[in-house]
C-alpha positions in Angstrom: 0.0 0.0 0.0 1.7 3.4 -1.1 0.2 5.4 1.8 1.2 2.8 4.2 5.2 2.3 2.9 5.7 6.1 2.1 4.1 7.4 5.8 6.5 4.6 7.3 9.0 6.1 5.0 8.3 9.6 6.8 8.4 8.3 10.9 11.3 8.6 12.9 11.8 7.6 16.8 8.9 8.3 19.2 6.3 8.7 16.2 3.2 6.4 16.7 1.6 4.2 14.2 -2.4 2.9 14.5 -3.1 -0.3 13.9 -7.3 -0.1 14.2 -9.8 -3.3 14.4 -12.9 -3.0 12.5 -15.2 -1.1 15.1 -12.0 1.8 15.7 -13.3 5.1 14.6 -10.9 6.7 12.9 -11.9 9.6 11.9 -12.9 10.8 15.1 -10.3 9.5 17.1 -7.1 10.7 15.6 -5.8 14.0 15.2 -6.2 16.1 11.6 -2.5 15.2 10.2 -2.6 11.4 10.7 -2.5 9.6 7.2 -5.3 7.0 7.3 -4.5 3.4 5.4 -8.2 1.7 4.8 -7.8 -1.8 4.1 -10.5 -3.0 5.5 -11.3 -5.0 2.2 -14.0 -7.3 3.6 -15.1 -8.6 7.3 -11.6 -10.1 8.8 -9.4 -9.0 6.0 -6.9 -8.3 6.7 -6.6 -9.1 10.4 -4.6 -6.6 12.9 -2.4 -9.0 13.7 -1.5 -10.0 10.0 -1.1 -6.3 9.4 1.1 -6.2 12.9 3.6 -8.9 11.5 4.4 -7.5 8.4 5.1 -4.0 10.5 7.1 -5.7 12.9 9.4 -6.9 9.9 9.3 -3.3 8.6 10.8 -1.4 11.8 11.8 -1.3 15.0 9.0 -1.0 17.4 10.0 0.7 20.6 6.7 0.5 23.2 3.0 -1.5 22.4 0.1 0.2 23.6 -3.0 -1.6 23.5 -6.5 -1.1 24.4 -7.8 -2.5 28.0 -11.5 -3.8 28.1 -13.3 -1.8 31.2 -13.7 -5.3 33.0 -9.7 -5.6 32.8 -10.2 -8.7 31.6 -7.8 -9.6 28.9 -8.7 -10.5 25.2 -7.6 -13.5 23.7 -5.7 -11.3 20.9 -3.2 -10.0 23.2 -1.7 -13.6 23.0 -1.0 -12.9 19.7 0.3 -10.0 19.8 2.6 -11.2 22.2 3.6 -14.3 20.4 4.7 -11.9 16.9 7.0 -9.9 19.5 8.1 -12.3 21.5 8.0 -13.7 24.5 9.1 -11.0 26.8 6.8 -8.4 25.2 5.3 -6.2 27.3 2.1 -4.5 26.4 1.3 -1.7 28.4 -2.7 -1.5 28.8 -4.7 1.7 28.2 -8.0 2.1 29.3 -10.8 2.6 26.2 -10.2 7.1 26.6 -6.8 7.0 27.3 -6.1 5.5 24.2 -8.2 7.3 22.5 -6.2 10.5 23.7 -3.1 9.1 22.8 -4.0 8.2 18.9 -4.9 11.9 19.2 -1.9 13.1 19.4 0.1 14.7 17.1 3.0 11.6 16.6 0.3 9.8 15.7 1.4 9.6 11.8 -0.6 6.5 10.4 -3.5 4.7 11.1 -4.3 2.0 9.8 -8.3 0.5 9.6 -8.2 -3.0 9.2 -10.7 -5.9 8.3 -10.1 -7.3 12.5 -13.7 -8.7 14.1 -12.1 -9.3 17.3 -13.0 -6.9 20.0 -9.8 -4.7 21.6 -7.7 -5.7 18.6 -6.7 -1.8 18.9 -2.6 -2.3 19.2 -0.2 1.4 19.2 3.1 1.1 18.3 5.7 3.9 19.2 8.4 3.6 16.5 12.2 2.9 18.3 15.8 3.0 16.7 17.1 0.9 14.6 20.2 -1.0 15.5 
């Protein structure tokens, strides 16, 4: 996707990328300047977490922010996301505003809509350095 590889072209360390399950809005919950990636082709196409391996390929990924259920319960998906960074991966949990605040921001440069069904599929990553 041109948007997708020339905005990852663009962000250096500490910028943010969005990768959004189906039922993220968007529009409403990013800031002005973000470039928006819809690939959303069809119901579960692509997934987040297909989308979130081919990124972790791509660059370095500093920090995971994901989005915490109000119950605190965890979603099966953070498994997988786990499993594609490995096993000492930390995800630090954000409840459903607070990461809604932080895609707001303004080193927020791409967010990406995806085909993902699963609820809290919602992953941040804060780009790091490359080694």
């Amino acid at each position: 996707n041109p948007e997708i590889i020339s905005t990852l072209a663009c962000c250096g360390h500490g910028d943010k990328i969005l990768i959004a399950d189906g039922n993220y809005p968007i529009e409403s919950n990013t800031n002005s300047n973000t470039k928006k990636a819809y690939i959303n082709l069809s119901h579960g196409i692509p997934t987040a977490t297909q989308v979130f391996d081919v990124l972790l390929k791509t660059l370095a990924v500093e920090k995971v922010e994901v989005m915490m259920p109000d119950d605190g319960e965890e979603p099966l998906i953070f498994e997988e996301f786990r499993r594609l960074l490995g096993t000492e991966a930390v995800l630090h949990g954000l409840d459903r505003f607070g990461f809604y605040e932080e895609c707001k921001k303004d080193n927020l440069k791409l967010a990406i809509a995806t085909g993902e069904q699963r609820a809290y599929a919602n992953i941040l990553l804060t780009v790091g350095v490359v080694n």
